[in-house]
GUPADREN-629292 format. One record per atom (N, C-alpha, C): residue number from 1; atom name; y, z, x. Coordinates in Angstrom, 3 decimals, padded with zeros to 6 digits, always signed. Each point is the difference from the previous one (the first is absolute). Example, Ala and Ser with C-alpha at 12.3 -4.5 7.8 and 13.67 -1.06 7.14 Angstrom:
<vexkes>
+-----+------+----------+----------+----------+
!  nr ! atom !       yy !       zz !       xx !
+-----+------+----------+----------+----------+
!   1 !    N ! -005.690 ! +007.800 ! +013.190 !
!   1 !   CA ! +001.190 ! +000.000 ! -000.890 !
!   1 !    C ! +001.200 ! +000.000 ! +000.900 !
!   2 !    N ! +001.050 ! -000.720 ! -000.350 !
!   2 !   CA ! +001.190 ! +000.060 ! +000.820 !
!   2 !    C ! +001.090 ! +000.730 ! -000.770 !
+-----+------+----------+----------+----------+
</vexkes>
This chain:
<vexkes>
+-----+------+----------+----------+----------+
!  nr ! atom !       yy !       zz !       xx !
+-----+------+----------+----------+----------+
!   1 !    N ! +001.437 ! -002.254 ! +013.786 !
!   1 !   CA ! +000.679 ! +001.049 ! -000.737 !
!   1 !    C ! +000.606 ! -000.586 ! -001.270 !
!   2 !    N ! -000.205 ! +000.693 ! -001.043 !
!   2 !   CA ! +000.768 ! -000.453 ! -001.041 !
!   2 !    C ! +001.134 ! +000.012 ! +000.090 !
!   3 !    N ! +000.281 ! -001.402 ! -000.884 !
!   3 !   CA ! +002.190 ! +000.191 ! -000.601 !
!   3 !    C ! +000.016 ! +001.351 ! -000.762 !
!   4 !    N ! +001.560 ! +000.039 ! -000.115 !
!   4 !   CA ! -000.003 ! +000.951 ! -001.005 !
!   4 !    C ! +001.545 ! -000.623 ! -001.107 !
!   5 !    N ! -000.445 ! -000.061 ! -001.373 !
!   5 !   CA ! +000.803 ! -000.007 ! -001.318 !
!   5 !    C ! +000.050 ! +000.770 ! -000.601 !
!   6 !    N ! +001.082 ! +000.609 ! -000.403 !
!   6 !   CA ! -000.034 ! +000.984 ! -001.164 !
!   6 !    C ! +000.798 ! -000.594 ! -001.337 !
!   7 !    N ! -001.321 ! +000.427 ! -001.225 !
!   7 !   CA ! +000.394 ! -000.631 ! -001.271 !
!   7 !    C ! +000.543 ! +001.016 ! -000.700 !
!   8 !    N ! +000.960 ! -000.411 ! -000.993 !
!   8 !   CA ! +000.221 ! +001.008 ! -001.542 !
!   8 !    C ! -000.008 ! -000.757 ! -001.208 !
!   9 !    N ! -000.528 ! +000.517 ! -000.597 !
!   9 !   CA ! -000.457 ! -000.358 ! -001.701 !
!   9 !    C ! +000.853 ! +001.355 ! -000.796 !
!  10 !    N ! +000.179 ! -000.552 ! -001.386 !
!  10 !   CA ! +000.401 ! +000.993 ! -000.972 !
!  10 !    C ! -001.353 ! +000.369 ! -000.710 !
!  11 !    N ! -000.483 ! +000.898 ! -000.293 !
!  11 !   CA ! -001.143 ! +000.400 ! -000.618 !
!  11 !    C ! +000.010 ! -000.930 ! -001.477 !
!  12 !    N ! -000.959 ! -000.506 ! -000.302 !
!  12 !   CA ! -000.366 ! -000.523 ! -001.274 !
!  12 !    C ! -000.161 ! -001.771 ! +000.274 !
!  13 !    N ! +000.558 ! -000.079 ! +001.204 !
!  13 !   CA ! +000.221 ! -001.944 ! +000.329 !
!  13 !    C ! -000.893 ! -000.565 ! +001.201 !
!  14 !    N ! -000.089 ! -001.265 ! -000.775 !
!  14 !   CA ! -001.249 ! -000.420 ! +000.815 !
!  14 !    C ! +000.457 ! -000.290 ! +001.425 !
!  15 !    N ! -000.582 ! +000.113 ! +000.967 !
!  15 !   CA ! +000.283 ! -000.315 ! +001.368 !
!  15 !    C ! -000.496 ! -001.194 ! +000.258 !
!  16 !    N ! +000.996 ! -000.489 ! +000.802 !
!  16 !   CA ! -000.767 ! -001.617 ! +000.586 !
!  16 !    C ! +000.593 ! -000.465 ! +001.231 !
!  17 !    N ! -000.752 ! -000.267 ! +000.879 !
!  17 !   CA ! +000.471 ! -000.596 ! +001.327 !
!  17 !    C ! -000.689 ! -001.058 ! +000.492 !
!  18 !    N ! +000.226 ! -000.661 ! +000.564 !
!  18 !   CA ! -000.423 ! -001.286 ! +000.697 !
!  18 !    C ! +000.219 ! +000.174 ! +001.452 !
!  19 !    N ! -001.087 ! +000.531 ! +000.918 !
!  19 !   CA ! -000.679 ! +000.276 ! +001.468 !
!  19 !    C ! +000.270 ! -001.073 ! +000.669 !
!  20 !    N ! +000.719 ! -000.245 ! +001.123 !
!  20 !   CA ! -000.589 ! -001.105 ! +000.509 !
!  20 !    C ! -000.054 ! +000.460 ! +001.608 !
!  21 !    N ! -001.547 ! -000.408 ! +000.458 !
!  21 !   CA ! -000.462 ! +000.530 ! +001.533 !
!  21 !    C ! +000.116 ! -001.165 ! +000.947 !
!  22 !    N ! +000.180 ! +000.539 ! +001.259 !
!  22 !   CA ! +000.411 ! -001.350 ! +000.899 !
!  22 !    C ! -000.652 ! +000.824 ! +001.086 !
!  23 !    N ! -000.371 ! -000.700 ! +001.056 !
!  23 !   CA ! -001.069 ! -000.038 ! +000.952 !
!  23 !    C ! +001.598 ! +000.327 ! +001.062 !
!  24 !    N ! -000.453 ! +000.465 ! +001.616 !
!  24 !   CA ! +000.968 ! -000.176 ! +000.848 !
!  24 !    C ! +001.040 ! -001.076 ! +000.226 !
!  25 !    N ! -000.408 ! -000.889 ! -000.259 !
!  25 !   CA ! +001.046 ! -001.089 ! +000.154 !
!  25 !    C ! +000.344 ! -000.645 ! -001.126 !
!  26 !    N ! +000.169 ! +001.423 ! -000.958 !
!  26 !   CA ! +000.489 ! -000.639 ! -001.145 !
!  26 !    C ! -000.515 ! -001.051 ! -001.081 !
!  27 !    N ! -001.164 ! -000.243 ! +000.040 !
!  27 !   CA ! -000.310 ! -000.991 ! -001.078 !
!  27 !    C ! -001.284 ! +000.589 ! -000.732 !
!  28 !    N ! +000.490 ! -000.180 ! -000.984 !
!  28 !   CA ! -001.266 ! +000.584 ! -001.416 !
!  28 !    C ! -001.316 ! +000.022 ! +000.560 !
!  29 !    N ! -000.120 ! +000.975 ! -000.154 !
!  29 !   CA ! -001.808 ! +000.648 ! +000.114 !
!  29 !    C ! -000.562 ! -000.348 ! -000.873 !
!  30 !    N ! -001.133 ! -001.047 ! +000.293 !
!  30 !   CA ! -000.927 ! -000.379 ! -000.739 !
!  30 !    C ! -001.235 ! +000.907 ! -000.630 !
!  31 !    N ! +000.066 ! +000.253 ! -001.345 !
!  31 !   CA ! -000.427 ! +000.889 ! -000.472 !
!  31 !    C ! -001.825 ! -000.497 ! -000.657 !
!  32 !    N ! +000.165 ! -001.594 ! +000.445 !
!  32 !   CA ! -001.455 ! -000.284 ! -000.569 !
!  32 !    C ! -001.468 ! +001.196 ! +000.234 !
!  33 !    N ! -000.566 ! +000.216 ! -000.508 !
!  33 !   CA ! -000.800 ! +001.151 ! +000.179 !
!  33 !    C ! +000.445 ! +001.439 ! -000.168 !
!  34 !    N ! +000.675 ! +000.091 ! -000.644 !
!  34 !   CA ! +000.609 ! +001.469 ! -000.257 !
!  34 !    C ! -001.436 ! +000.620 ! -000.796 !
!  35 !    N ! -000.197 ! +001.001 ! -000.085 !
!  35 !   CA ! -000.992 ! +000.539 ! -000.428 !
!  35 !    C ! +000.498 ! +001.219 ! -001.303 !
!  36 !    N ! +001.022 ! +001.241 ! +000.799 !
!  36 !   CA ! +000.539 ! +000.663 ! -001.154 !
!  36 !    C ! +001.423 ! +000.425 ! +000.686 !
!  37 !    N ! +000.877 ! +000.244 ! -000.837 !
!  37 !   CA ! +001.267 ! +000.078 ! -000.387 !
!  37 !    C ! +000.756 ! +001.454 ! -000.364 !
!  38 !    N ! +000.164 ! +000.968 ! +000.319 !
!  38 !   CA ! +000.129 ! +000.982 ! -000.538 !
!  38 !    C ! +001.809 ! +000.707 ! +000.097 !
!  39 !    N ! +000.566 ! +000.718 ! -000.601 !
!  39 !   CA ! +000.921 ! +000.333 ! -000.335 !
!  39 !    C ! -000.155 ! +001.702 ! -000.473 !
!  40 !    N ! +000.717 ! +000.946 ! +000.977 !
!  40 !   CA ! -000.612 ! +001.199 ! -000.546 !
!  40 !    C ! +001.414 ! +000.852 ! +000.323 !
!  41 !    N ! -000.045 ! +000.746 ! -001.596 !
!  41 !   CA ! +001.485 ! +000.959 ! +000.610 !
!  41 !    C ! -000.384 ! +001.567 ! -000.635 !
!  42 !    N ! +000.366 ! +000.764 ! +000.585 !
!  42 !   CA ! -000.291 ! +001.612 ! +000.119 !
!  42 !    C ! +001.403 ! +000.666 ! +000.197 !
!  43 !    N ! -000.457 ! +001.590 ! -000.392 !
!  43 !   CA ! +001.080 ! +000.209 ! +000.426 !
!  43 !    C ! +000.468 ! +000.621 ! +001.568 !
!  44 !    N ! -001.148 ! +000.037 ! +000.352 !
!  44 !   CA ! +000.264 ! +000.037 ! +001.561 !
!  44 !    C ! -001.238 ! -000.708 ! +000.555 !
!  45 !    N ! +000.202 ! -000.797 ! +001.370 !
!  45 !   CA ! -001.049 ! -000.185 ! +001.166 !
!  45 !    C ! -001.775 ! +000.964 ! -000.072 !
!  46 !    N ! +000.091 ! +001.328 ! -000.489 !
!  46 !   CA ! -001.079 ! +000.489 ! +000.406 !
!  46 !    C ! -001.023 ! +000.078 ! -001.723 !
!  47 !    N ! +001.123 ! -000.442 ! -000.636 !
!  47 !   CA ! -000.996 ! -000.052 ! -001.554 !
!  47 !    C ! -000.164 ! +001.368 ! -000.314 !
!  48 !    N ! +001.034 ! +001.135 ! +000.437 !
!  48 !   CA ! -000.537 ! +001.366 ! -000.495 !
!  48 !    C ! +000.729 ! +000.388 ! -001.358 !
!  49 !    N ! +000.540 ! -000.904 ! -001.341 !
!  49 !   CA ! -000.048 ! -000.132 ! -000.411 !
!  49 !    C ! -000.689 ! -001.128 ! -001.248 !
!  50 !    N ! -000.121 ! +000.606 ! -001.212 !
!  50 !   CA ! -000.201 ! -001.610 ! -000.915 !
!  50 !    C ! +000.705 ! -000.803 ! -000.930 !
!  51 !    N ! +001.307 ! -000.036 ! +000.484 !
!  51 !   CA ! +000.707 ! -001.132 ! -000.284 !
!  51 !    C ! -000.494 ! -001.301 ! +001.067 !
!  52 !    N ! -000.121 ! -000.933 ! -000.661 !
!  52 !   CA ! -000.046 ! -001.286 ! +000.247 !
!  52 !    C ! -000.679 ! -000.990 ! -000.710 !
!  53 !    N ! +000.569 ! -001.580 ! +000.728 !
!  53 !   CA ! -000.442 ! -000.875 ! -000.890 !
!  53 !    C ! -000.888 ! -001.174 ! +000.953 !
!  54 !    N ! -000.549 ! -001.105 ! -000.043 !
!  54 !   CA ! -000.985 ! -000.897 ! +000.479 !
!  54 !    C ! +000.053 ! -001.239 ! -001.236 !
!  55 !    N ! +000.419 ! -000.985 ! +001.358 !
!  55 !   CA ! +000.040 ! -001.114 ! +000.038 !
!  55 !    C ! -000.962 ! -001.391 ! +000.345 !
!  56 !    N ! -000.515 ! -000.788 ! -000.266 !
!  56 !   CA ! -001.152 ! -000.852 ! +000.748 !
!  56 !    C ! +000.057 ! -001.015 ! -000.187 !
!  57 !    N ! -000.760 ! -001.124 ! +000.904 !
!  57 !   CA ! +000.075 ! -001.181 ! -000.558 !
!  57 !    C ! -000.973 ! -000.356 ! -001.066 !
!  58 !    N ! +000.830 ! -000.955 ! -000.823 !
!  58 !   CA ! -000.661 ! -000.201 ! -001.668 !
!  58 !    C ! +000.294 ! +001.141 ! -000.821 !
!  59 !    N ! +000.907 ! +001.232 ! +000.247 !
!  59 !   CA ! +000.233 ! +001.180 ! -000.765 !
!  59 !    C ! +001.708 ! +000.273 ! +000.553 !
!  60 !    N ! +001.052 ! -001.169 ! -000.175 !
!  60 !   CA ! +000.811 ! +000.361 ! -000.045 !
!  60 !    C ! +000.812 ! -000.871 ! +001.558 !
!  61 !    N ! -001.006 ! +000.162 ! +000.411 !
!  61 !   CA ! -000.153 ! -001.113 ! +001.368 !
!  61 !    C ! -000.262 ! -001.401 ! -000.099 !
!  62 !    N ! +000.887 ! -000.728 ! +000.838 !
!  62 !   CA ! -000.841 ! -001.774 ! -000.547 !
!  62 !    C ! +000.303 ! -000.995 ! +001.469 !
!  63 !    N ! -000.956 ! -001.001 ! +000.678 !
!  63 !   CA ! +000.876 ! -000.344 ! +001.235 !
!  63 !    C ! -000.033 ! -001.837 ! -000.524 !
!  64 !    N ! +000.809 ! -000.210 ! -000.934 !
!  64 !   CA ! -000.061 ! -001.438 ! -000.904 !
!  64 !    C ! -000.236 ! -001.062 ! +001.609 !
!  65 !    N ! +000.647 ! +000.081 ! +000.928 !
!  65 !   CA ! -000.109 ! -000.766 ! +001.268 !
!  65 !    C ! -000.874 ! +000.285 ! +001.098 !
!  66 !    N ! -000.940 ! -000.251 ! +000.295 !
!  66 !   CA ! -000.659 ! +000.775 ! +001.096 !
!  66 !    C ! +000.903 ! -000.374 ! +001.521 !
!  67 !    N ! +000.494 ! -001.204 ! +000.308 !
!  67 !   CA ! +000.477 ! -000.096 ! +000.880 !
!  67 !    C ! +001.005 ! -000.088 ! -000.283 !
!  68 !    N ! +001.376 ! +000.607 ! -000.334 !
!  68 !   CA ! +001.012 ! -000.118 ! -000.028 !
!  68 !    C ! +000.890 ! +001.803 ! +000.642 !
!  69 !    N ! -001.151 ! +000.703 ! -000.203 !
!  69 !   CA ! +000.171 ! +001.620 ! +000.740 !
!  69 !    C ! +000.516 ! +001.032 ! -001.256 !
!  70 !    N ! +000.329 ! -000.661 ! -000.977 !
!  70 !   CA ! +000.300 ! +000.754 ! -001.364 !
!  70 !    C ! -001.039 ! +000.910 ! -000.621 !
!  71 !    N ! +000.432 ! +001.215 ! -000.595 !
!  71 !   CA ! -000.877 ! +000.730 ! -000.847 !
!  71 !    C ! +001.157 ! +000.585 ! -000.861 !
!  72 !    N ! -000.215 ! -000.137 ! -001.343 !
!  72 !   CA ! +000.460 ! +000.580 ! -000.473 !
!  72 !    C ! -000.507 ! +001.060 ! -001.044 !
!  73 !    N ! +001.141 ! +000.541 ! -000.323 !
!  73 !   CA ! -000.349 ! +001.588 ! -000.415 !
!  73 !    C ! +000.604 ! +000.344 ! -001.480 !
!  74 !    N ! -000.402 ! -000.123 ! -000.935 !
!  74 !   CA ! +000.482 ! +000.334 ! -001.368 !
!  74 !    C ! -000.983 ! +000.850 ! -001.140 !
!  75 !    N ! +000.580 ! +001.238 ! -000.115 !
!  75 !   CA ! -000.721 ! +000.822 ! -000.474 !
!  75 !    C ! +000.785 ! -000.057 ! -001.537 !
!  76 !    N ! -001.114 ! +001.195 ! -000.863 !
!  76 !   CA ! +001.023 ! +000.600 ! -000.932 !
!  76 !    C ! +000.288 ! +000.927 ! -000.295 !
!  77 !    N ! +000.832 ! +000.140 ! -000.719 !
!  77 !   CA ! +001.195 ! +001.554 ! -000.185 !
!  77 !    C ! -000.298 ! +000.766 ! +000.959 !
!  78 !    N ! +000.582 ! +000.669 ! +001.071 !
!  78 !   CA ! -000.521 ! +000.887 ! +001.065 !
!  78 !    C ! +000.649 ! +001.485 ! -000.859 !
!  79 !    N ! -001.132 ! +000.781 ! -000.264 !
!  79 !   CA ! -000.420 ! +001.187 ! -000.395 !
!  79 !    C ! +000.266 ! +001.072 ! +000.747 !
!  80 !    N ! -000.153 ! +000.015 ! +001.405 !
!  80 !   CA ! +000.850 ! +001.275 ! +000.589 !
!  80 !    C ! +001.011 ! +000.504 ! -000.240 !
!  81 !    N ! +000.124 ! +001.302 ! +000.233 !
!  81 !   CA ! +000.821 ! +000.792 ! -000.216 !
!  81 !    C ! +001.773 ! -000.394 ! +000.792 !
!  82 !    N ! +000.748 ! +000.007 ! -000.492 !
!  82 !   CA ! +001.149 ! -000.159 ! +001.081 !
!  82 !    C ! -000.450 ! +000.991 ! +001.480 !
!  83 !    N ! +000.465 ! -000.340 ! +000.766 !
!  83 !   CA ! -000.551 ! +000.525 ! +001.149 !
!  83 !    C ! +000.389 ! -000.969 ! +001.221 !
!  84 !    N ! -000.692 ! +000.949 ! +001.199 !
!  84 !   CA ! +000.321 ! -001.237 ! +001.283 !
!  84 !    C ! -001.800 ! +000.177 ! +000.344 !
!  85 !    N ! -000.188 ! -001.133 ! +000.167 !
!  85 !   CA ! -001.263 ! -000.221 ! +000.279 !
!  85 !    C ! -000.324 ! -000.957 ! +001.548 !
!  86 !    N ! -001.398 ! -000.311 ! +000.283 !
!  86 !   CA ! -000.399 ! -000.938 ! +001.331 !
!  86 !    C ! -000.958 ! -000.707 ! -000.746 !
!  87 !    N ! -000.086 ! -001.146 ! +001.273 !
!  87 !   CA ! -000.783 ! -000.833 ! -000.614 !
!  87 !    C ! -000.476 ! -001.036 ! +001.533 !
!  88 !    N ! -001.222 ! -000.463 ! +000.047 !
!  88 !   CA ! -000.219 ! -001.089 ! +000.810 !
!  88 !    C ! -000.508 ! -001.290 ! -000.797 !
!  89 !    N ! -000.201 ! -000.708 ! +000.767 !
!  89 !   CA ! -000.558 ! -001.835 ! -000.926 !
!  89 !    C ! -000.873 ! -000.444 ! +001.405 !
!  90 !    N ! -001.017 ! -000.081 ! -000.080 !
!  90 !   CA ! -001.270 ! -000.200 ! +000.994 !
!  90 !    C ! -001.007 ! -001.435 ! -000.885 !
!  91 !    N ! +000.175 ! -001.009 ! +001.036 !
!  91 !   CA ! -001.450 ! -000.991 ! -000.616 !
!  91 !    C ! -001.127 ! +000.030 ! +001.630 !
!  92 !    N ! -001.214 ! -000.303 ! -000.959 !
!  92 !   CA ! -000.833 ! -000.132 ! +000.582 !
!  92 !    C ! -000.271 ! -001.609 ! +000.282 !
!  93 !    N ! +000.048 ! -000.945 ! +001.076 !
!  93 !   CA ! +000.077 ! -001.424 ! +000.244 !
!  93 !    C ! -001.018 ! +000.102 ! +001.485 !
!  94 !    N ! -001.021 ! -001.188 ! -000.496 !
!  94 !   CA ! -000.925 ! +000.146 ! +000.960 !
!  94 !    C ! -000.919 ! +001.437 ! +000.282 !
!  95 !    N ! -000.105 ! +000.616 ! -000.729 !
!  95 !   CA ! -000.466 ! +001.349 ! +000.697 !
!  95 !    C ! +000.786 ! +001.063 ! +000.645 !
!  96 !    N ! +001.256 ! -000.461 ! -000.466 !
!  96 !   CA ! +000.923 ! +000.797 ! +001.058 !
!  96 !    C ! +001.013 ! +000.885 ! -001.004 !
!  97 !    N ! +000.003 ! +001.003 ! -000.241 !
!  97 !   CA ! +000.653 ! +000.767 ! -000.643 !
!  97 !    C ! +001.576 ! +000.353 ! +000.347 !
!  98 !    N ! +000.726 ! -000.176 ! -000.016 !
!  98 !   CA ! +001.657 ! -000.103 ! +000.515 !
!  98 !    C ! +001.283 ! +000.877 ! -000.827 !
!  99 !    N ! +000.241 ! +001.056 ! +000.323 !
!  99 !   CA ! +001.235 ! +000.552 ! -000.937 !
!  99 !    C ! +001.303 ! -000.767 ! +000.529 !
! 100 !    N ! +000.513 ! -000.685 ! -001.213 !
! 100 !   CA ! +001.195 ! -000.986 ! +000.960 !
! 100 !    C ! +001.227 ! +000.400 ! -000.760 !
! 101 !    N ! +000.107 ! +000.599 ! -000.747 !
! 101 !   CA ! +001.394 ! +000.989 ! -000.779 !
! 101 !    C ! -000.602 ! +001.249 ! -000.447 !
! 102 !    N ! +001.513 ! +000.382 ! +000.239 !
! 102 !   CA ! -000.097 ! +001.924 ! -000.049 !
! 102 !    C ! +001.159 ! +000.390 ! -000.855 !
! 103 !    N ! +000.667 ! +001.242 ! -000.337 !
! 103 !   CA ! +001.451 ! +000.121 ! -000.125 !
! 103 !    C ! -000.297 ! +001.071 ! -001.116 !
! 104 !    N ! +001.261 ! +000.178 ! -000.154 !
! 104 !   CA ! +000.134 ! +000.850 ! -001.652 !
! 104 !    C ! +000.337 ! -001.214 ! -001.100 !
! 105 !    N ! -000.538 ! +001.166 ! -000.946 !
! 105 !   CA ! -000.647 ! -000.698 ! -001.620 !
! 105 !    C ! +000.911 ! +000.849 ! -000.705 !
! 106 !    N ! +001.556 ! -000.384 ! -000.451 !
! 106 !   CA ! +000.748 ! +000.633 ! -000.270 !
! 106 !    C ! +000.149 ! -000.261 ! -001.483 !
! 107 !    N ! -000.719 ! +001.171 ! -001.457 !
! 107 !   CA ! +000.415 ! +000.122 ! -001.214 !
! 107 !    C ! +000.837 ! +000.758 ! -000.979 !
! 108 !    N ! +001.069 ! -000.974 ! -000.170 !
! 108 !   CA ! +001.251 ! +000.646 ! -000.663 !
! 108 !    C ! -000.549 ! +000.781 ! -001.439 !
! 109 !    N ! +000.561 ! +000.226 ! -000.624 !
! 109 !   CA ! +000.169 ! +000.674 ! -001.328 !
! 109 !    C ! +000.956 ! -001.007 ! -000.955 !
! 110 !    N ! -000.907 ! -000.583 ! -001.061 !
! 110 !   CA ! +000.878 ! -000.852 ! -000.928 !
! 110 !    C ! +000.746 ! +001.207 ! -000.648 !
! 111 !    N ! +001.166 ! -000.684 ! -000.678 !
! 111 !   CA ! +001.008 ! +000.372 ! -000.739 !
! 111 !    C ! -000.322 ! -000.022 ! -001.294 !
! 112 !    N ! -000.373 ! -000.702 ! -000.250 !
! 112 !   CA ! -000.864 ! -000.985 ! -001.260 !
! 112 !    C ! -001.535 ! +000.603 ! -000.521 !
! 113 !    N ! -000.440 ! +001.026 ! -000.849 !
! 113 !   CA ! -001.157 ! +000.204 ! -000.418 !
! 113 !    C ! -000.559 ! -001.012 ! -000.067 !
+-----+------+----------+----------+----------+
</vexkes>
């Protein structure tokens, strides 16, 4: 079952996080063989709208360590609308496709044109 995090951004700023996955007993999941990387936020679970944005590895996605369990995540300017949004983060490693974070994708409203 996935964790669950919930992020907030101010609309117009780049987002960036640094993932780090750990196996049951706690020690970094070795990510050698990762295949793809994905990052996806909507504004709800069923996609019955089209707000949203997509994330990937080599497009905003990067895993600089393969064995260290890190992925990190740095996009730019996030373009959505202020709003409350969802989102999961799923890699594919070995053939194995895995949603391992979930949560709300929370975008404020700058103050600041």
């Amino acid at each position: 079952m996935a964790a669950t995090q919930n992020f907030t951004v101010v609309k117009g700023d780049n987002f960036a996080a640094d993932l780090l996955f750990k196996d049951a007993a706690g020690d970094p999941i070795d990510l050698t063989g990762i295949s793809s990387c994905e990052l996806n936020i909507a504004a709800d679970y069923e996609l019955t709208t089209s707000a949203s944005a997509s994330y990937s590895l080599g497009s905003g996605i990067t895993v600089p360590v393969l064995t260290d369990g890190i992925i990190k995540v740095s996009t730019t300017a996030i373009t959505l609308e202020a709003d409350a949004y969802v989102y999961d983060f799923a890699y594919t490693l070995g053939g194995v496709k895995t949603t391992w974070l979930r949560g709300k994708f929370i975008v404020l409203p700058e103050v600041t044109p």
